[in-house]
C-alpha positions as CSV (number, residue, x, y, z in Angstrom):
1,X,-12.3,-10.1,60.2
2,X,-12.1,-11.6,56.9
3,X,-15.7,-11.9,56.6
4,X,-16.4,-8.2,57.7
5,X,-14.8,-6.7,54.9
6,X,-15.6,-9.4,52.2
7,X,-19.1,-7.5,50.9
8,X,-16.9,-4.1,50.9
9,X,-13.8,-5.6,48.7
10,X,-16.8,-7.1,46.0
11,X,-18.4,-4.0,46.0
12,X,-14.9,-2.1,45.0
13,X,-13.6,-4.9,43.0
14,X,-17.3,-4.3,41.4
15,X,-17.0,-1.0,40.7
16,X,-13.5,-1.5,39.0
17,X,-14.6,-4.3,36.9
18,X,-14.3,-3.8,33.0
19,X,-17.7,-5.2,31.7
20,X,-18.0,-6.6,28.0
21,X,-18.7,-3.3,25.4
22,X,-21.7,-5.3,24.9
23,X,-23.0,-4.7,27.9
24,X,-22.0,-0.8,28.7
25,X,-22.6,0.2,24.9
26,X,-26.1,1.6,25.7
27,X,-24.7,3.6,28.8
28,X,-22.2,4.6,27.4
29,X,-24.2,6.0,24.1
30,X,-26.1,7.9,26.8
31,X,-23.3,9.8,28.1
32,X,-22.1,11.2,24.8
33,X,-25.6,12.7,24.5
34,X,-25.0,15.0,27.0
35,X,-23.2,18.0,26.9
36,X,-19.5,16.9,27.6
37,X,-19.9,14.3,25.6
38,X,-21.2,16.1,22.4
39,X,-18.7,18.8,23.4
40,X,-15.9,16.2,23.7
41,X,-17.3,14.7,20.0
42,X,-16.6,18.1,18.6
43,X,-13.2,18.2,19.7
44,X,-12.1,14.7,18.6
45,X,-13.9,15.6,15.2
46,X,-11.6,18.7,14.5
47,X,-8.4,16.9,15.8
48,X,-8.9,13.9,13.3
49,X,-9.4,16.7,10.6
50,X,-5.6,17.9,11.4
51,X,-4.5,14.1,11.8
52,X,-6.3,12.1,9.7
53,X,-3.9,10.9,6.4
54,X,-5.4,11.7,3.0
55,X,-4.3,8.4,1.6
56,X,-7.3,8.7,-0.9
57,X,-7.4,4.8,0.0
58,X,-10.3,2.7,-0.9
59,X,-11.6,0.8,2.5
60,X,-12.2,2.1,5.7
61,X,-13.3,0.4,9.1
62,X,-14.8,2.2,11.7
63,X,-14.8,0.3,15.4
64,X,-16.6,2.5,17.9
65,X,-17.9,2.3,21.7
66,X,-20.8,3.3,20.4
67,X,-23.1,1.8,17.5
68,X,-23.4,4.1,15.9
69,X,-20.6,6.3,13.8
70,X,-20.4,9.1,16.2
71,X,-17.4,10.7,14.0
72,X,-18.8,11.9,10.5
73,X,-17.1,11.9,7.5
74,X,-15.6,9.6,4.8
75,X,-12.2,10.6,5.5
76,X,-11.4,10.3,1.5
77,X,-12.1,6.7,1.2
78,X,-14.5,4.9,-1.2
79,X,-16.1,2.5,1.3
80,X,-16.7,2.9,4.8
81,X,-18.5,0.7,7.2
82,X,-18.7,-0.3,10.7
83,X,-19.1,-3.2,13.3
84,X,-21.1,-3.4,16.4
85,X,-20.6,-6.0,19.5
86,X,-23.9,-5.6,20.2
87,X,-27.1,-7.4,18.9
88,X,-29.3,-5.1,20.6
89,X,-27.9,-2.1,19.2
90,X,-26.7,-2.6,15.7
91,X,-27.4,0.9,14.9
92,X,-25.4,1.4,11.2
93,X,-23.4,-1.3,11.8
94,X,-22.7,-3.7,8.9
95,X,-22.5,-6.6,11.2
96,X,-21.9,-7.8,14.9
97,X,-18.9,-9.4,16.0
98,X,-16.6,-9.0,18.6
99,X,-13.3,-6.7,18.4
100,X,-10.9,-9.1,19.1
101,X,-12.6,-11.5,16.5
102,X,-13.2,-9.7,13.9
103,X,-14.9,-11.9,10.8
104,X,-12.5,-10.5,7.7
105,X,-9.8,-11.9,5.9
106,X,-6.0,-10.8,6.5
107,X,-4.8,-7.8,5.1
108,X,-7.9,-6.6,3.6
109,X,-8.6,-2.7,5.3
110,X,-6.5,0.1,4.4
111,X,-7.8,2.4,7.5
112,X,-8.6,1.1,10.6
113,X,-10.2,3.8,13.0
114,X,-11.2,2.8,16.5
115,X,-12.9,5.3,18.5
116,X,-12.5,4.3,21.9
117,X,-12.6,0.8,21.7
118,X,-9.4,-0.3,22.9
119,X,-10.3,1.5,26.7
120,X,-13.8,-0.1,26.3
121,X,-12.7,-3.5,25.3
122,X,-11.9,-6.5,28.2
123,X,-8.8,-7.4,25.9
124,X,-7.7,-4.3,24.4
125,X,-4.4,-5.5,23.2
126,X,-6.3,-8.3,21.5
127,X,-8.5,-5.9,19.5
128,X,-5.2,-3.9,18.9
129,X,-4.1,-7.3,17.4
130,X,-7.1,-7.6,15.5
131,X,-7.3,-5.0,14.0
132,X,-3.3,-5.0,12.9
133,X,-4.5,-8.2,11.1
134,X,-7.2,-6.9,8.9
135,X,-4.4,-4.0,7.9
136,X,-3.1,-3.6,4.4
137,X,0.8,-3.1,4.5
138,X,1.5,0.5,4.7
139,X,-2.4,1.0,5.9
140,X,-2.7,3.8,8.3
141,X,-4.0,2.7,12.0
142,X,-6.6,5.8,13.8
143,X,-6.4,5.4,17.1
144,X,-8.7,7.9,19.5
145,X,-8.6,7.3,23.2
146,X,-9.2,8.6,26.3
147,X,-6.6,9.8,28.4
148,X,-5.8,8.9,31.9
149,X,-3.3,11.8,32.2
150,X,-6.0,14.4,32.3
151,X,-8.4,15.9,34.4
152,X,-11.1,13.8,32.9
153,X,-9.0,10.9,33.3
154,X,-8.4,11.5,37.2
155,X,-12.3,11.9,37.8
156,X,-12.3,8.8,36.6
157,X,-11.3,7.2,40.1
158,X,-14.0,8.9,42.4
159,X,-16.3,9.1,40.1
160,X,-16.3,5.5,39.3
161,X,-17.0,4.7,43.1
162,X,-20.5,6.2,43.0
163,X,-21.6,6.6,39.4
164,X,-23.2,3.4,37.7
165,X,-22.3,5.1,34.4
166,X,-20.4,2.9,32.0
167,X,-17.9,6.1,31.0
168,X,-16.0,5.9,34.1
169,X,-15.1,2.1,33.6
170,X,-12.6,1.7,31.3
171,X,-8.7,0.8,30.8
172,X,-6.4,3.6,32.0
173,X,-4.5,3.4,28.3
174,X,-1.3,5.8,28.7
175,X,-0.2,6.9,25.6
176,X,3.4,5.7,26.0
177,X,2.0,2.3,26.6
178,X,0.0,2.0,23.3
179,X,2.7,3.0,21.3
180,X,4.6,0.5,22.4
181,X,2.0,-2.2,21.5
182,X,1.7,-0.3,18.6
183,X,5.8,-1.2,17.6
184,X,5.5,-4.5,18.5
185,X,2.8,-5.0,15.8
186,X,5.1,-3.3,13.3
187,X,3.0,-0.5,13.8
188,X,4.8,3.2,13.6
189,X,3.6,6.4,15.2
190,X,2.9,8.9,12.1
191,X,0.6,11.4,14.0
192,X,-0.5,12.2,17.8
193,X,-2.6,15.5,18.6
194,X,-4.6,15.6,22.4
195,X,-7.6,17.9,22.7
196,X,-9.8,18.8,25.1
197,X,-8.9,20.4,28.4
198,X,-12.0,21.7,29.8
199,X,-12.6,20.2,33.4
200,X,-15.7,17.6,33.4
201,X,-18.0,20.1,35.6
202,X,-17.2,23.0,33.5
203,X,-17.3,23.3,29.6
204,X,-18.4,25.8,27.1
205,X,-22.1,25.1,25.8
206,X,-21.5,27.3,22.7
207,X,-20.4,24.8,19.6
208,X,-17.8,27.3,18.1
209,X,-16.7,28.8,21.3
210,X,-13.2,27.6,23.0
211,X,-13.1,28.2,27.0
212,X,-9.9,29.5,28.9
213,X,-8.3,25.6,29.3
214,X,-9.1,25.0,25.9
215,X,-7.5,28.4,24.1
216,X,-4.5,27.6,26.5
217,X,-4.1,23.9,25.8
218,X,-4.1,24.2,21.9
219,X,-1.4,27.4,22.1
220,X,1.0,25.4,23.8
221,X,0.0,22.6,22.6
222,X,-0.1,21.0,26.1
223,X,-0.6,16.5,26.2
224,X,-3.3,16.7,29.0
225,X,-6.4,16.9,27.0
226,X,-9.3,14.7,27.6
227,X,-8.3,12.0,24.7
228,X,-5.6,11.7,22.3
229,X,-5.6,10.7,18.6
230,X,-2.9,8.8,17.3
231,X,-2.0,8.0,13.5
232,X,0.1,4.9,12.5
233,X,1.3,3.2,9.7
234,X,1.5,-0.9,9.3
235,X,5.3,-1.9,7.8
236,X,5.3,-5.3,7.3
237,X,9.1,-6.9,7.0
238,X,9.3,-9.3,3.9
239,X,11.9,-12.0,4.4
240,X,15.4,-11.8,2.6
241,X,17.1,-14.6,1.0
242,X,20.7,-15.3,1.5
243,X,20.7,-18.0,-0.7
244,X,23.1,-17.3,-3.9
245,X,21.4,-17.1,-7.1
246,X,20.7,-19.8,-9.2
247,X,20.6,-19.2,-12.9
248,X,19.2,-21.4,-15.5
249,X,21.0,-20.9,-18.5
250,X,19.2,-20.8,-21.5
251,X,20.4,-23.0,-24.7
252,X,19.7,-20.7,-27.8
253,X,19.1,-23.2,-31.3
254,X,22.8,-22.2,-33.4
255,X,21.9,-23.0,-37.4
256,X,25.1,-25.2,-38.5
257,X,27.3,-23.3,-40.5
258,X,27.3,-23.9,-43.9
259,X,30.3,-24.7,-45.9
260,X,31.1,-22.7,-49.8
261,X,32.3,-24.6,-52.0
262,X,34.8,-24.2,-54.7
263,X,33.8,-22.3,-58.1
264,X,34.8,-24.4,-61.5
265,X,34.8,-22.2,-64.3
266,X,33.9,-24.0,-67.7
């Protein structure tokens, strides 16, 4: 009996695997060329333009599923540039690496934005981890995901059973669950905003128009939207001394005093 249902538990436990972003980037660059995907691109732009801190900070990184920068804009930084895990598809990457290795120094970013590659990732609390290290104290932390508590997030599950497309594998990230790896990095939540409600199968082709879900979602400002941005800021706790003060006193050169003599008058 064991035997008979061994090729269908490796074809499900296929199907639910999360490959390396190396390996899906291509796919998954596919998918946002078609028409939910630029339509989900457009949302995602306009919510990070409500969202996005205008720190006017020098250094940005930009860690994407794709290689290339699929969210335009400087964001009010000086310098901008971005990392691919990818030889094949470098794209506008500065350099190839992997996420939860990245090749910088400590402490050196001031905005870290990754655009869905924590779902993407194998490890995504390592490139959470990561990424917390290359943070500047009080450096902001631009998280966009894709949310499981949606109706694109629950096509997810049948869809992934008979689409090949790399979209529909991915970590089910809840929100409450990444800000609580968020906290434990000494992290804070600053910002969340959730956009997109159309249904997968049905979406408005027009750029500027809004459909019914969509006009509905952003009045009441409902959670279940298609992803979810989240802004955070790095605190990082300096250590306090209990130790009393020791002060060295300082010995200030005196000039003797000089004595007066007597006055004779002749």
């Amino acid at each position: 009996m064991g035997n008979l249902f061994r090729p269908v538990r490796q074809y499900f436990d296929a199907k639910h695997r999360i490959v390396p972003l190396s390996c899906s980037q291509e796919s998954i660059e596919n998918w946002f060329d078609t028409h939910y995907g630029q339509y989900l691109l457009r949302h995602e732009q306009q919510g990070l333009a409500h969202v996005m801190p205008d720190a006017g900070a020098h250094r940005m990184m930009y860690l994407g599923a794709a290689s290339q920068q699929q969210l335009s804009g400087d964001f009010n930084h000086l310098h901008n540039f971005s990392l691919s895990v990818s030889a094949d598809k470098v794209g506008d990457s500065g350099a190839v690496t992997d996420f939860d290795a990245l090749p910088l120094p400590s402490e050196t970013v001031d905005t870290a934005l990754l655009h869905h590659a924590l779902e993407f990732s194998v490890s995504p609390h390592e490139v959470l981890k990561e990424a917390s290290r290359v943070l500047k104290p009080c450096g902001h932390m631009v998280l966009v995901v894709l949310n499981p508590m949606s109706m694109f997030g629950l096509t997810k599950w049948p869809a992934r059973l008979f689409s090949s497309q790399a979209i529909w594998r991915h970590h089910s990230l809840r929100y409450g669950r990444v800000l609580d790896w968020l906290r434990l990095l000494n992290i804070q939540p600053v910002k969340a905003v959730s956009g997109g409600f159309s249904c997968p199968l049905q979406w408005p082709r027009e750029e500027n128009k809004l459909g019914f879900m969509d006009r509905l979602g952003q009045k009441h400002k409902m959670p279940g939207g298609a992803y979810y941005i989240v802004v955070a800021r790095k605190y990082v706790a300096r250590p306090a001394s209990f130790e009393p003060r020791k002060w060295k006193s300082i010995r200030v050169p005196v000039a003797p005093a000089v004595k007066k003599g007597r006055v004779f008058e002749e």
